[in-house]
Residue frames relative to the residue before (quaternion, step in Angstrom):
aa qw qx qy qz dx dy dz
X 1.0000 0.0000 0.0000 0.0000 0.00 0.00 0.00
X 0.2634 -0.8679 0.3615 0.2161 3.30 -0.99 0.53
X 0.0287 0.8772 -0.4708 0.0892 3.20 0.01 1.32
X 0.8366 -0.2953 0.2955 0.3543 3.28 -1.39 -0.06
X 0.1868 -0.7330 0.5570 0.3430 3.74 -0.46 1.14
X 0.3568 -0.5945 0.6974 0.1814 3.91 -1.51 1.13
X 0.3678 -0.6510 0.6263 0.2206 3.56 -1.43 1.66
X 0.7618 0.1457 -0.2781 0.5667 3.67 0.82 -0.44
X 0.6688 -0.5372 0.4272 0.2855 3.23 -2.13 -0.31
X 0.4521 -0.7780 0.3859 0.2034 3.17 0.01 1.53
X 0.6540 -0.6012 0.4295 0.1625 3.74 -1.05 1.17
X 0.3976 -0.5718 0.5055 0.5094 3.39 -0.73 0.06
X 0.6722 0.6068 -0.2662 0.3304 3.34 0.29 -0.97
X 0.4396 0.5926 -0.2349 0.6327 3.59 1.74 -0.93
X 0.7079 0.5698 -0.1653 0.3833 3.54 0.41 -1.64
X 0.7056 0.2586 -0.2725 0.6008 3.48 0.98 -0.77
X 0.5981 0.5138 -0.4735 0.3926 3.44 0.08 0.02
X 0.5454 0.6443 -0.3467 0.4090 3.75 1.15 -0.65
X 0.5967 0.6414 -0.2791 0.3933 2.65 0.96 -2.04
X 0.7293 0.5273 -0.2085 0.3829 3.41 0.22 -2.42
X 0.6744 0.4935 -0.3025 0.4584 3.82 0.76 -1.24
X 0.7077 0.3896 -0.4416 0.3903 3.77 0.98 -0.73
X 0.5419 0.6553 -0.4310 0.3021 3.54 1.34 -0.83
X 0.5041 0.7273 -0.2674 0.3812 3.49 1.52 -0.86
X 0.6454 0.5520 -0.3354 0.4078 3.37 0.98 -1.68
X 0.6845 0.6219 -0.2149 0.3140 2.88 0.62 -2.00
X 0.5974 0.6067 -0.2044 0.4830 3.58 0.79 -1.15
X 0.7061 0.4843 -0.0816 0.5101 3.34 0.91 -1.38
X 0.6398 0.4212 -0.2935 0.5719 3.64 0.78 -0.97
X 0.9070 0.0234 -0.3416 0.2454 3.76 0.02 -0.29
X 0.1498 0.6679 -0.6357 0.3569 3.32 1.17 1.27
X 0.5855 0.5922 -0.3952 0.3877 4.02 1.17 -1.76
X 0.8941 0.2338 0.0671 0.3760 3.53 -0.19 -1.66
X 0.5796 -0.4412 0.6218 0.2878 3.79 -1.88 0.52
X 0.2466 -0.8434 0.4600 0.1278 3.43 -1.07 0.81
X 0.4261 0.8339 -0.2692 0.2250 3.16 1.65 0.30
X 0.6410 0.2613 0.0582 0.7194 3.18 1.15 -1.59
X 0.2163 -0.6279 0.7475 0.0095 3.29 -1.28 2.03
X 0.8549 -0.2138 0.0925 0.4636 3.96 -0.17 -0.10
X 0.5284 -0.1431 -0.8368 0.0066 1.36 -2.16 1.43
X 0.6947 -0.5478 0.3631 0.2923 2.42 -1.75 0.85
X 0.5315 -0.3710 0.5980 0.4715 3.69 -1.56 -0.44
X 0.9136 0.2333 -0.1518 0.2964 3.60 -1.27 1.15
X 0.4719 0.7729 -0.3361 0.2589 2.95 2.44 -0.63
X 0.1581 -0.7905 0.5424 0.2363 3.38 -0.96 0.13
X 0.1841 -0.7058 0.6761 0.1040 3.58 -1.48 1.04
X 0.4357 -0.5541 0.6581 0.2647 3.10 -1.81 0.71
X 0.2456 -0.5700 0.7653 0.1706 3.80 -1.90 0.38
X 0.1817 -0.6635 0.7228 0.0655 3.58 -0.49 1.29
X 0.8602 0.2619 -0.1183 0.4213 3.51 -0.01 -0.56
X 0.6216 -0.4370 0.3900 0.5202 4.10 1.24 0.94
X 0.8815 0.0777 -0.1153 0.4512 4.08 0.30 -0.06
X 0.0191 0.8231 -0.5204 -0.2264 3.73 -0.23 0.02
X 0.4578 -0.6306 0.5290 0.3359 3.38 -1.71 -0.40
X 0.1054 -0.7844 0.5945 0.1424 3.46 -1.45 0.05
X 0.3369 -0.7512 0.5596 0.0956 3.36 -0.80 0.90
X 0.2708 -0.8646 0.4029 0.1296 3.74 -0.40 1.42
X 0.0888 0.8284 -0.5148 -0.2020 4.02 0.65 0.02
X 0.4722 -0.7992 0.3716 0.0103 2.78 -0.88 1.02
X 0.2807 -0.7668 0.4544 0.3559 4.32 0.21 0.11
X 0.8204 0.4346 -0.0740 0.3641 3.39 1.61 -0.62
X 0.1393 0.8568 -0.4667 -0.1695 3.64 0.73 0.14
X 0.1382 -0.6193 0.6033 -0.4830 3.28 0.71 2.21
X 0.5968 -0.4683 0.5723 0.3113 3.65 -1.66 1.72
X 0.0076 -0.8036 0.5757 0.1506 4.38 -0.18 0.56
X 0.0612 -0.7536 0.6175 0.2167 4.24 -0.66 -0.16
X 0.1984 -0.7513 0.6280 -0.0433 3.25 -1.33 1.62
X 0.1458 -0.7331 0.6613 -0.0638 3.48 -1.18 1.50
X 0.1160 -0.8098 0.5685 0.0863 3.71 -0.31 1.09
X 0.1103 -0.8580 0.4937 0.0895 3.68 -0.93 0.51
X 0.1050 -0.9260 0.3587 0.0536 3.69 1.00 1.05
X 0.3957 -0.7732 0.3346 0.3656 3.42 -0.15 1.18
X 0.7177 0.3907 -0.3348 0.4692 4.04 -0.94 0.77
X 0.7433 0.4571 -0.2464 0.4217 3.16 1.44 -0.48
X 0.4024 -0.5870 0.4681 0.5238 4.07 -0.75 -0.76
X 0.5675 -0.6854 0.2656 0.3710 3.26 -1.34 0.88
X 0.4766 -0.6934 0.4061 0.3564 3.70 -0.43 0.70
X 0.4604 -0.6074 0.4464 0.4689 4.23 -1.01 1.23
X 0.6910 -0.5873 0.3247 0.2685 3.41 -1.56 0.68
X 0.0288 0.9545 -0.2681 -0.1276 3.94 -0.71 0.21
X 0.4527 -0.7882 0.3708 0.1906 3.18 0.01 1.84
X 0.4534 -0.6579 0.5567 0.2271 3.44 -1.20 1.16
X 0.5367 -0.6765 0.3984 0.3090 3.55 -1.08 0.60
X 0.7798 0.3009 0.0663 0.5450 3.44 1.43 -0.94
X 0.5412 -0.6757 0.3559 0.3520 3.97 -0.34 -0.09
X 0.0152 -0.8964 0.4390 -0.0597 3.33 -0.16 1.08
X 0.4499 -0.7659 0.3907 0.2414 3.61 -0.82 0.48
X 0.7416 0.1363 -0.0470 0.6551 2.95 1.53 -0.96
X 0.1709 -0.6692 0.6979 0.1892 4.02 -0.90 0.35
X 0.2300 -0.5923 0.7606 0.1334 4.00 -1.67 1.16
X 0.1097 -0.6470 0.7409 -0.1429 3.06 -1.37 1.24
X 0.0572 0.8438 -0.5253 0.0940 3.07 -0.64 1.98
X 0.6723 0.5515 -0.2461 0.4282 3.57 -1.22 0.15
X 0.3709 0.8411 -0.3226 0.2254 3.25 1.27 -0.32
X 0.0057 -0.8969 0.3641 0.2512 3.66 0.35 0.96
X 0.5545 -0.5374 0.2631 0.5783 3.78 -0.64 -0.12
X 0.4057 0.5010 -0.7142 0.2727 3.17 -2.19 0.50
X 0.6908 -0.3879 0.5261 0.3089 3.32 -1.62 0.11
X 0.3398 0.8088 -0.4615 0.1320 3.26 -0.95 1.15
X 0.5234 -0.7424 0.3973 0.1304 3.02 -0.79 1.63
X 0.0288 0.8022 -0.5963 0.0040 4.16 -0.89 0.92
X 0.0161 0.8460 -0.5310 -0.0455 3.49 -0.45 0.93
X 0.1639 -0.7679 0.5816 0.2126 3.58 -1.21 0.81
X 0.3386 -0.6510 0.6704 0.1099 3.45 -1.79 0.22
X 0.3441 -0.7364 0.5658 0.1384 3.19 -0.79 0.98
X 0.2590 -0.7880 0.4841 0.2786 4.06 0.35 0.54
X 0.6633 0.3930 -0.3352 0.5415 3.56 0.69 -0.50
X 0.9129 0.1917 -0.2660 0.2430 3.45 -0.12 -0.44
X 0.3805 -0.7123 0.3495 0.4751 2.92 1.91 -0.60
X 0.3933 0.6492 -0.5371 0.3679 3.91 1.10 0.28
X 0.1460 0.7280 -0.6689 0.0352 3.29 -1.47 0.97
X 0.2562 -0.6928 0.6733 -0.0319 2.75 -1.80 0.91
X 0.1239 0.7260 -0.6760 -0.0237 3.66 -1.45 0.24
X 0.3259 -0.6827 0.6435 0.1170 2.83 -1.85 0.61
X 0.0071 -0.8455 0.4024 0.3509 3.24 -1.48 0.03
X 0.4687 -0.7151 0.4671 0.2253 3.97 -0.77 0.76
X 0.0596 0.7383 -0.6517 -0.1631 3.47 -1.26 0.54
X 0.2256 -0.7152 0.6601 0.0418 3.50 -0.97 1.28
X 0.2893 -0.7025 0.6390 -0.1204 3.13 -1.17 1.94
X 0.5171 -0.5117 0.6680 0.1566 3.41 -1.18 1.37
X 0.1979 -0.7250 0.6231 0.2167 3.44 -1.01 1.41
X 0.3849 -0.8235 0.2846 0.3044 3.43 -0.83 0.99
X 0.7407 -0.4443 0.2367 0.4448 4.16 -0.33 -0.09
X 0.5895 0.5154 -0.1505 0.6035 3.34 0.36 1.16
X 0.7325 0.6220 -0.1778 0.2120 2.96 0.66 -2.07
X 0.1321 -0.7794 0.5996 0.1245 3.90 -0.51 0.99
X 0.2608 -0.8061 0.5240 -0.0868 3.08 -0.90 1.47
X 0.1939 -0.8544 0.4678 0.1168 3.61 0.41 1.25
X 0.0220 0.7124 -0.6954 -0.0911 3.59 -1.09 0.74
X 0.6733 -0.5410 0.2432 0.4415 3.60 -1.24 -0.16
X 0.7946 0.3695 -0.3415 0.3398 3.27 1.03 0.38
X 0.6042 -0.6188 0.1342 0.4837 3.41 -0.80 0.82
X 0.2768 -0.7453 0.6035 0.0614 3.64 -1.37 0.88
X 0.3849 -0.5950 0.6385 0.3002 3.75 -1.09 0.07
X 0.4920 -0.7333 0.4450 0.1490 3.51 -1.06 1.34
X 0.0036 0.8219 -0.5205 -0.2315 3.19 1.82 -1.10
X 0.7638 -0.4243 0.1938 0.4461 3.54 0.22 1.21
X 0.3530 0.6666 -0.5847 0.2985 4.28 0.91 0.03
X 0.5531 -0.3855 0.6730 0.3042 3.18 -2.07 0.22
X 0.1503 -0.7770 0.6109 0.0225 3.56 -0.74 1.56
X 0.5160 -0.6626 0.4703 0.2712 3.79 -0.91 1.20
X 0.7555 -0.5052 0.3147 0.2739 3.46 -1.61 0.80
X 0.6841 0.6482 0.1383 0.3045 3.05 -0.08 0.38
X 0.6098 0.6688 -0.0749 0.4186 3.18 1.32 -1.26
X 0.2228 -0.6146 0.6518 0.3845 4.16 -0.81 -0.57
X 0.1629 0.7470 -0.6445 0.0070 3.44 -0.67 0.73
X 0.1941 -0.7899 0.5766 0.0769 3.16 -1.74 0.56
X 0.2892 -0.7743 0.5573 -0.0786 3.54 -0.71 1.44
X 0.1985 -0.7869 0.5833 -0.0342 3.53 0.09 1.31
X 0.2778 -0.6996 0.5922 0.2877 3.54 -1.32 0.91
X 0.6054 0.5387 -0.4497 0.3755 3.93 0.78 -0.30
X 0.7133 -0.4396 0.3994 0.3720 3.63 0.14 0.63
X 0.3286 0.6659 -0.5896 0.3177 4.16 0.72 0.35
X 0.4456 -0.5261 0.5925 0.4166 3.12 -1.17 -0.63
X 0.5889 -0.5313 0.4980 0.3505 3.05 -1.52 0.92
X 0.2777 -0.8187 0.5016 0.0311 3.78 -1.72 0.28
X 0.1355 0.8478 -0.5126 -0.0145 3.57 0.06 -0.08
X 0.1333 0.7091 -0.6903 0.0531 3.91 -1.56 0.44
X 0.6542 -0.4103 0.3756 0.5125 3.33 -1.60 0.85
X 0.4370 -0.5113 0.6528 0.3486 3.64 -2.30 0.32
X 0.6395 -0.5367 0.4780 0.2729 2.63 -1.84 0.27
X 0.7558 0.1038 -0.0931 0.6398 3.41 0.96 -0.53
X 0.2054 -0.6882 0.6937 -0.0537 4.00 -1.01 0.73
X 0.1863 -0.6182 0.7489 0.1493 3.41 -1.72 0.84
X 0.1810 -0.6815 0.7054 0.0714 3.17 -1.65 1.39
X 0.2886 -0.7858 0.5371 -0.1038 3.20 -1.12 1.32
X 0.1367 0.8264 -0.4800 0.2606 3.64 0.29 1.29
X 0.1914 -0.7830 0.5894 0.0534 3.29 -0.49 1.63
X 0.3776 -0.7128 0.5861 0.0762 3.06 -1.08 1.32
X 0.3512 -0.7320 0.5174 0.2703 4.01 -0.12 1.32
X 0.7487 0.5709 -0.1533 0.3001 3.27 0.50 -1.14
X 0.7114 -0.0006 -0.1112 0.6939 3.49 1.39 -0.09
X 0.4572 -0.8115 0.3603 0.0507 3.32 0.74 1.48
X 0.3771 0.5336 -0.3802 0.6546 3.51 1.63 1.68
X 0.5593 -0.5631 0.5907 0.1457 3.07 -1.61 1.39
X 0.2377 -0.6641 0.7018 0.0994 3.33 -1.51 0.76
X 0.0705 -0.8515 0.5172 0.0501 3.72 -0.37 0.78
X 0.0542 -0.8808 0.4619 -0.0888 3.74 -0.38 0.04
X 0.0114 0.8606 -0.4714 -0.1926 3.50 -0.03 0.46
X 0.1976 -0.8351 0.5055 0.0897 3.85 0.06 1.03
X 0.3499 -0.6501 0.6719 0.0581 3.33 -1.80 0.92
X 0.4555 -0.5705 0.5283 0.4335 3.39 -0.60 0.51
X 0.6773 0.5145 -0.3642 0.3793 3.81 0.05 -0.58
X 0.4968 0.6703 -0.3217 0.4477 4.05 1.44 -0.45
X 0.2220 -0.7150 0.6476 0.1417 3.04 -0.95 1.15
X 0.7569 -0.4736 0.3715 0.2547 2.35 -2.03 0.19
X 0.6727 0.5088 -0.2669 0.4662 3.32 1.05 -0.50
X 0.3835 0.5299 -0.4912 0.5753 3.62 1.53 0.22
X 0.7575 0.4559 -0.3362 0.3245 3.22 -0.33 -1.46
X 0.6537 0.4663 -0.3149 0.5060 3.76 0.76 -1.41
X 0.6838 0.4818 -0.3651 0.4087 3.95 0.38 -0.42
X 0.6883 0.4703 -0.3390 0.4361 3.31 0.96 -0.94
X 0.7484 0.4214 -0.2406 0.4521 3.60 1.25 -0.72
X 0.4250 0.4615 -0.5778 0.5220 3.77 1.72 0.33
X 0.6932 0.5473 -0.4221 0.2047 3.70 0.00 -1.19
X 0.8260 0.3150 -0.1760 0.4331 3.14 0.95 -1.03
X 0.4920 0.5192 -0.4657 0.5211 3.87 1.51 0.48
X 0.2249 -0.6499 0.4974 0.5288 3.74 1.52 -1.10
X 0.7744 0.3232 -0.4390 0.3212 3.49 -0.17 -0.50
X 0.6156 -0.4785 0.4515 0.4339 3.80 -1.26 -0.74
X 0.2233 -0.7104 0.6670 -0.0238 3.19 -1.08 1.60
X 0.0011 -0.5612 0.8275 0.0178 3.65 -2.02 0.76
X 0.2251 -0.6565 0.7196 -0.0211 3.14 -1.82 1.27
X 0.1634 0.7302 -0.6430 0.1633 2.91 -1.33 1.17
X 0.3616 -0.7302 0.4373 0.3805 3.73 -1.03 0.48
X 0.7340 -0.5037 0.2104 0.4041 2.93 -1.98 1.31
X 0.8336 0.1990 -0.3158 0.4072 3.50 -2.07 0.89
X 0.6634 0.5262 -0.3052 0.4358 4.26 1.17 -0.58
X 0.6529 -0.5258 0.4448 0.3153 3.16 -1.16 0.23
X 0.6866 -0.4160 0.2442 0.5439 4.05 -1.29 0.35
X 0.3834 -0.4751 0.6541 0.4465 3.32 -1.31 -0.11
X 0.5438 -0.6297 0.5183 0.1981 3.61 -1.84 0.50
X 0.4767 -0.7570 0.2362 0.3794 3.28 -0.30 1.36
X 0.4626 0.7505 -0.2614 0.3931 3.48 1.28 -0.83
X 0.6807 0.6081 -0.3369 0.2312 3.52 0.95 -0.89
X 0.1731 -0.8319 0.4363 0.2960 2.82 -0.76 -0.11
X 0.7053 -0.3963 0.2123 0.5482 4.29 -0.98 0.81
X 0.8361 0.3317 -0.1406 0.4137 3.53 0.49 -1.24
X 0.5935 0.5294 -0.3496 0.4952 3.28 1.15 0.69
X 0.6588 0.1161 -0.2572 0.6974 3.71 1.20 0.12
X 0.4594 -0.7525 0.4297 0.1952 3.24 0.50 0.62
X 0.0768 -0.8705 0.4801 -0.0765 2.69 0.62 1.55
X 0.3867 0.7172 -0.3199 0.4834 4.05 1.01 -0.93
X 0.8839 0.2644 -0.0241 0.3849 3.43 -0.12 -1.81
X 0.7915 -0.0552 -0.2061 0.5728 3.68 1.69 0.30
X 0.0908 -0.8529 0.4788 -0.1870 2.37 0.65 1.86
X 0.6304 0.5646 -0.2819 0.4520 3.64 1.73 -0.55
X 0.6141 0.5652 -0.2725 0.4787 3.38 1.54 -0.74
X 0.6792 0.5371 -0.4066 0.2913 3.72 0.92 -0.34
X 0.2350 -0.7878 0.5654 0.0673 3.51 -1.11 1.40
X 0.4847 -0.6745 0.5439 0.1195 3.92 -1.31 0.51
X 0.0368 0.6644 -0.7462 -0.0182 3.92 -0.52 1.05
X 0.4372 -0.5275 0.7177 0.1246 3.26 -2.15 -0.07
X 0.2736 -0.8440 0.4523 0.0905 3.77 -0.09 0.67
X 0.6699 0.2785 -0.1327 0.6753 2.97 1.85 -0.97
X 0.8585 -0.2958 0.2511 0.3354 3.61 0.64 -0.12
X 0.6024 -0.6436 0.3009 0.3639 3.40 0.22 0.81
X 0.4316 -0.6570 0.5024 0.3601 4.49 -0.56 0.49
X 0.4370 -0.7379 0.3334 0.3916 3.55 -0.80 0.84
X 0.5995 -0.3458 0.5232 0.4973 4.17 -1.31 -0.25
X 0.2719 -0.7233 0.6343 0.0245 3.26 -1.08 1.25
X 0.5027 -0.6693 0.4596 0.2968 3.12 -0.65 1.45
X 0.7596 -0.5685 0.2576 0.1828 2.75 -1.58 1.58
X 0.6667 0.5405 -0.0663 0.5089 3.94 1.63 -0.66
X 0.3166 0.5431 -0.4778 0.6136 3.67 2.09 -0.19
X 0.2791 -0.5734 0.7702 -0.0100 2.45 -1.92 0.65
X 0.0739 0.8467 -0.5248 -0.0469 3.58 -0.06 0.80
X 0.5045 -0.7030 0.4200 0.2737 3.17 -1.15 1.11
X 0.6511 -0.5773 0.4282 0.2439 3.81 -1.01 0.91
X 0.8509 0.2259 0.0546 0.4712 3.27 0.11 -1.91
X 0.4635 -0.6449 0.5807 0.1793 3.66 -0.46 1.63
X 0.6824 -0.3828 0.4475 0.4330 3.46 -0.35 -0.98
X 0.1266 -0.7688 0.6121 0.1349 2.96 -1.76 0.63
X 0.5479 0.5731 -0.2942 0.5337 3.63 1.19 0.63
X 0.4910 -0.6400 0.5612 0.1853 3.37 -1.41 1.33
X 0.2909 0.7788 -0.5557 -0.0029 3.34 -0.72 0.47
X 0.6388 -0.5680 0.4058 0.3234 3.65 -1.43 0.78
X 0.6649 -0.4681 0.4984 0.3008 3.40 -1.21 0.36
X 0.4027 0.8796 -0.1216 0.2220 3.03 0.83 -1.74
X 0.7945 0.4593 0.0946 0.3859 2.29 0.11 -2.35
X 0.7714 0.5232 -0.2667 0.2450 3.62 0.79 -0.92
């Protein structure tokens, strides 16, 4: 889990109180969010390299699921019920605009939806994936691993392996830092930023619902709107640090077990 690096070793007594504070999060995180749809996120955006794109649905349930798409300009298509249990549903063709996908749980009747905007990539446009690509001369987002050969290759570029998220916290007027892996769930990230606001935190991008704890960075693409991601309080908002705290910048850059605390 990723949590705050501790300058000392943390007491038992210290230790249970973590513990008790993480039981808290948890408690708190799924009052925040639907538990159906792990990624994409609410609000995520996809590119259409090719005038349409796909999305892959993962799923928390591999439960008989029923999907009803609602494509913006269009009427909402009649719902359809998978024949068999699936974890993930592929949704293809998808043109751009805002658009609204809802699932149904057939057994229980729990639903959830998200919605996606899919963006025309634009002429030019370098579109980073995780593996390494030729820029062919594009404008190459902030940010990026790139590589610039002196023997006359083409230049290259692909998401990093590891990225610092940076989230000012209004309310105690202090950066949240974080270094993220694409493999990091959400529910790392939201722990490392309850422990070190104290109260419980849920992250989600601006106007969408929580992200699912389950996700993971490189599944709602977290990297590529990384500017769009906003902070609630479930229990209430972390108090104004007195004007003489000092508050530390950098959350943590280390993986550490629960376990441990």
């Amino acid at each position: 889990m990723l949590l705050m690096r501790r300058a000392t070793r943390l007491n038992p007594r210290a230790g249970r109180r973590h513990r008790a504070f993480l039981g808290t999060l948890a408690l708190a995180q799924a009052r925040a969010r639907p538990n159906i749809l792990v990624s994409p996120a609410d609000g995520q955006r996809v590119v259409a390299l090719d005038g349409t794109a796909s999305v892959t649905l993962h799923l928390s349930t591999r439960r008989r699921v029923c999907v009803a798409a609602t494509l913006q300009g269009r009427a909402p298509a009649p719902e359809h019920c998978l024949d068999a249990p699936h974890g993930t549903v592929d949704l293809s063709r998808i043109p751009p605009g805002r658009h609204r996908f809802a699932v149904r749980d057939e057994a229980s009747g729990d639903t959830d939806d998200i919605n996606i905007v899919v963006v025309q990539k634009s002429p030019g446009e370098f579109v980073p994936t995780n593996e390494w690509q030729p820029t062919h001369g594009a404008s190459v987002p902030g940010g990026l691993d790139v590589r610039l050969p002196l023997d006359g290759r083409a230049a290259a570029a692909k998401l990093p392996d590891e990225w610092r998220l940076q989230l000012y916290i209004e309310e105690q007027k202090a950066f949240f830092r974080a270094d993220v892996k694409p493999s990091d769930t959400v529910a790392d990230i939201e722990a490392a930023l309850s422990l070190w606001a104290t109260v419980p935190a849920v992250l989600s991008y601006r106007g969408g619902a929580p992200f699912h704890p389950k996700a993971t960075a490189e599944s709602i693409g977290l990297f590529e709107q990384r500017g769009d991601v906003v902070v609630s309080w479930p229990d209430g908002p972390p108090a104004p640090l007195a004007a003489e705290t000092s508050k530390p910048a950098a959350a943590t850059t280390a993986l550490v077990e629960a376990s441990s605390l």
